[in-house]
Residue frames as qw, qx, qy, qz and C-alpha x, y, z in Angstrom:
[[0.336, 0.048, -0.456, -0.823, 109.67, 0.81, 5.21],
 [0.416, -0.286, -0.862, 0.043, 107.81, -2.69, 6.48],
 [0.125, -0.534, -0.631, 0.548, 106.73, -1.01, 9.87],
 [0.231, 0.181, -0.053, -0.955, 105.33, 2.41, 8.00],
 [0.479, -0.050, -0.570, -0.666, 103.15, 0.24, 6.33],
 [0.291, -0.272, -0.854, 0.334, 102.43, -1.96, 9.28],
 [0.003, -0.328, -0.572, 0.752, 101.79, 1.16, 11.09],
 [0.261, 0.042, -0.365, -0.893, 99.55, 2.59, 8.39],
 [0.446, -0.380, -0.765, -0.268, 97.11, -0.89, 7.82],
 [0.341, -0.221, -0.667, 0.624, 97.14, -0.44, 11.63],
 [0.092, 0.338, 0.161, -0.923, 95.74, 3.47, 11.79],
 [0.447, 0.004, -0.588, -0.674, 93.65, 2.74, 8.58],
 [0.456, -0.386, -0.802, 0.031, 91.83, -0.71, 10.36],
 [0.011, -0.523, -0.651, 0.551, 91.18, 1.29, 13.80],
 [0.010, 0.217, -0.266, -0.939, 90.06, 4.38, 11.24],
 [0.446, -0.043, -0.599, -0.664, 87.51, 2.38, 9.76],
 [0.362, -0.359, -0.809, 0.293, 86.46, 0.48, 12.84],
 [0.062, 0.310, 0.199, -0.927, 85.83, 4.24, 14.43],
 [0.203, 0.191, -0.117, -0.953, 83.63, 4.95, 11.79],
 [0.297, -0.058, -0.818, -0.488, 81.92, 2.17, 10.52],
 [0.512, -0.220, 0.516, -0.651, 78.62, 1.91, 12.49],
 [0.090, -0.105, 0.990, 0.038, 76.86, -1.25, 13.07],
 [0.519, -0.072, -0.463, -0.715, 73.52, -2.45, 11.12],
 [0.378, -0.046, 0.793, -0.475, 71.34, -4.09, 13.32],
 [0.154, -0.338, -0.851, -0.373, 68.64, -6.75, 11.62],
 [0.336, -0.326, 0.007, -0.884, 65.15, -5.05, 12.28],
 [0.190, 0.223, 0.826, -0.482, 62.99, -6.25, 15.56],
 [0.334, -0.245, -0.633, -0.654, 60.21, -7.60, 14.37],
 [0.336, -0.250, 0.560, -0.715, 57.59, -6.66, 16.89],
 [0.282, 0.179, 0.934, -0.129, 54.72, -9.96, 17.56],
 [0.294, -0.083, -0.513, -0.802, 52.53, -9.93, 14.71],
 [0.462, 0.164, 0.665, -0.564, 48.75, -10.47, 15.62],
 [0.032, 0.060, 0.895, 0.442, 46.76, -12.97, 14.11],
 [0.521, -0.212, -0.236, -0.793, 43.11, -11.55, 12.54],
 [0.251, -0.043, 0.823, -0.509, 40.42, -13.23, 14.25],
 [0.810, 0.452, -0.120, -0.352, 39.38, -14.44, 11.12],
 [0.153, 0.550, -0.819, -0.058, 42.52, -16.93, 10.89],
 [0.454, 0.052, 0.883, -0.106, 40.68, -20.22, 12.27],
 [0.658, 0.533, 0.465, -0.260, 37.64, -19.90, 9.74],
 [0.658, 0.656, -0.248, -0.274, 40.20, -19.08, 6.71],
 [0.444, -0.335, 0.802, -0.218, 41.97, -22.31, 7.85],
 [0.513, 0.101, 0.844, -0.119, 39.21, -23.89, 7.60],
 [0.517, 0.717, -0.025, -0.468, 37.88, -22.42, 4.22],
 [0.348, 0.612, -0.670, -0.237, 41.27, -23.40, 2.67],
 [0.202, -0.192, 0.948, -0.156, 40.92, -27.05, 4.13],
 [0.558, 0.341, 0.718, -0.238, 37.21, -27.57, 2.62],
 [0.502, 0.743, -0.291, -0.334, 37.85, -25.95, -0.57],
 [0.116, 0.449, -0.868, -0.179, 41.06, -27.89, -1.02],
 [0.407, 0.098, 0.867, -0.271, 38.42, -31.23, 0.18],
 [0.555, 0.557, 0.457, -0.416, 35.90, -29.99, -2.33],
 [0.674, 0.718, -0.135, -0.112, 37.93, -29.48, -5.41],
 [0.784, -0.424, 0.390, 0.230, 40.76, -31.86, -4.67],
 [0.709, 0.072, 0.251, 0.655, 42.59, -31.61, -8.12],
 [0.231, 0.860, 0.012, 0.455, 42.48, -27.57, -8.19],
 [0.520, -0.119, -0.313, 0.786, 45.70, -25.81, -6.83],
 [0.076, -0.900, -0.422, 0.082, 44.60, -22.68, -4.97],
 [0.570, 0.225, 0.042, 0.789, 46.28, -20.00, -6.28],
 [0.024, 0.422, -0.252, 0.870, 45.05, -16.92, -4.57],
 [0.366, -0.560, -0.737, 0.095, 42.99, -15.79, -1.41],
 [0.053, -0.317, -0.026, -0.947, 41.37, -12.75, -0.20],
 [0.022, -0.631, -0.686, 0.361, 39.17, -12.45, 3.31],
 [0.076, -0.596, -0.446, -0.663, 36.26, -10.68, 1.96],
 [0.344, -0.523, 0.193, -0.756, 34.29, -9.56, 5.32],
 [0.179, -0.171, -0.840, 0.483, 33.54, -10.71, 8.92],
 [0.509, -0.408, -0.318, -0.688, 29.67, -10.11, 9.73],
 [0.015, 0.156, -0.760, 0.631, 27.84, -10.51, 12.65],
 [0.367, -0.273, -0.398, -0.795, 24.00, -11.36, 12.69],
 [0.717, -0.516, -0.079, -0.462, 22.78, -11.55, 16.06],
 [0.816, -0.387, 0.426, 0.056, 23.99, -15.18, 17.67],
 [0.860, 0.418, 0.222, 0.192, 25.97, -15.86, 14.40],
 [0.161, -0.744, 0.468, 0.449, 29.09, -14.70, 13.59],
 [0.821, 0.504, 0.266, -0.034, 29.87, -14.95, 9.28],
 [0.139, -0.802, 0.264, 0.518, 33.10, -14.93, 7.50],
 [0.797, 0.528, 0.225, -0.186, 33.69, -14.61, 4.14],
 [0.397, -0.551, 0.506, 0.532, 36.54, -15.25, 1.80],
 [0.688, 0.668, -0.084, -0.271, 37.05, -15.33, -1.96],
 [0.514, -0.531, 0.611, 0.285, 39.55, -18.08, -3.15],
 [0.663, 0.593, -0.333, -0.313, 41.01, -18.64, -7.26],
 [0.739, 0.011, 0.663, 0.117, 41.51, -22.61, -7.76],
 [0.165, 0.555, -0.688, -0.438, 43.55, -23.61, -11.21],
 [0.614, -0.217, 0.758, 0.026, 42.35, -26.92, -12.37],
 [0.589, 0.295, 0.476, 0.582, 44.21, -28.33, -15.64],
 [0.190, -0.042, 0.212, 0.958, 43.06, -24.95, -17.68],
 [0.270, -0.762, -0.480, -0.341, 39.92, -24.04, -16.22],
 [0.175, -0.018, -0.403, 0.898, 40.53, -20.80, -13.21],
 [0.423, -0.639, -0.567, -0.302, 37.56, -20.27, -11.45],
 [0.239, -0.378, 0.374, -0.812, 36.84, -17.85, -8.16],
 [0.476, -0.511, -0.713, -0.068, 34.61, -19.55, -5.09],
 [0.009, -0.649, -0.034, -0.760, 33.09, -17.93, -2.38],
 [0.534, -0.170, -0.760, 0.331, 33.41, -19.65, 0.79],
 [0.387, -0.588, 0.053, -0.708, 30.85, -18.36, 3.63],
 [0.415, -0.139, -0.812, 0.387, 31.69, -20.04, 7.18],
 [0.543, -0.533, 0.065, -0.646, 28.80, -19.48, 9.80],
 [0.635, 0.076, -0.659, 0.396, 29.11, -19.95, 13.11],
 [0.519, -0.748, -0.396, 0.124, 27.96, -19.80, 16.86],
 [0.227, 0.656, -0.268, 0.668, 29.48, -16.07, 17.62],
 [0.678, -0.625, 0.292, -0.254, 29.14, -17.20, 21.62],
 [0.975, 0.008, 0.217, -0.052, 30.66, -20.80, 21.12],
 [0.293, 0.651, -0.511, -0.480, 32.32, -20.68, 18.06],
 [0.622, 0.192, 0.758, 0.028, 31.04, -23.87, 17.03],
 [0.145, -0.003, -0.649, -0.747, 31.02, -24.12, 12.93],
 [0.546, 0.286, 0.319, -0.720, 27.30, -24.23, 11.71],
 [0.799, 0.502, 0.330, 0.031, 28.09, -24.54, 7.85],
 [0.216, -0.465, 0.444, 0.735, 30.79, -23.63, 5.16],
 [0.606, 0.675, 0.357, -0.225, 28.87, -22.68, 1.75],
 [0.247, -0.213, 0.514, 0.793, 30.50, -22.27, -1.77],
 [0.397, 0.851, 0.175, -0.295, 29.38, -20.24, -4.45],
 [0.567, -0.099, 0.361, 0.734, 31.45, -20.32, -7.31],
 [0.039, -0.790, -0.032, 0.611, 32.61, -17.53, -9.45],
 [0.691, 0.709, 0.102, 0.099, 33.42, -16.31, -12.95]]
């Protein structure tokens, strides 16, 4: 009676091995980084410099511009401090040959 059941787990395990297919973890292919990514860097580093006790709580690249030698990008970032939320509007210009910063402007928001 022992070996039927031996042989059974036995036929059952290769039964379910046979069928059971295998899940592979998806291939994540190299993700490319916008070519906006240094100037919202540096947005989130002079915001965070300019309103040192507000926690940024969102961000959102607004648009990349070009005006001649200049290259402009813009971003829109919501800062929390104590129980005031506010929006700023961070414009980085820059040498679009170079990329040398120029200026970083804020503009807050309602």
């Amino acid at each position: 009676m022992c070996a039927i059941f031996r042989k059974l787990f036995i036929a059952l395990g290769i039964l379910v091995a046979g069928t059971s297919t295998i899940i592979e973890p998806p291939v994540l292919g190299k993700l490319e980084v916008p070519a906006y990514a240094k100037w919202s860097r540096l947005a989130i580093k002079q915001t965070m410099f300019k309103y040192p006790h507000a926690d940024i709580t969102d961000y959102l690249h607004i648009a990349s511009d070009s005006k001649g030698e200049l290259g402009v990008e813009k971003f829109r970032l919501w800062l929390k401090e104590e129980s005031r939320e506010f929006g700023v509007l961070v414009t980085v210009t820059y040498a679009a040959e170079t990329g040398k910063l120029i200026r970083v402007e804020f503009q807050e928001l309602n």
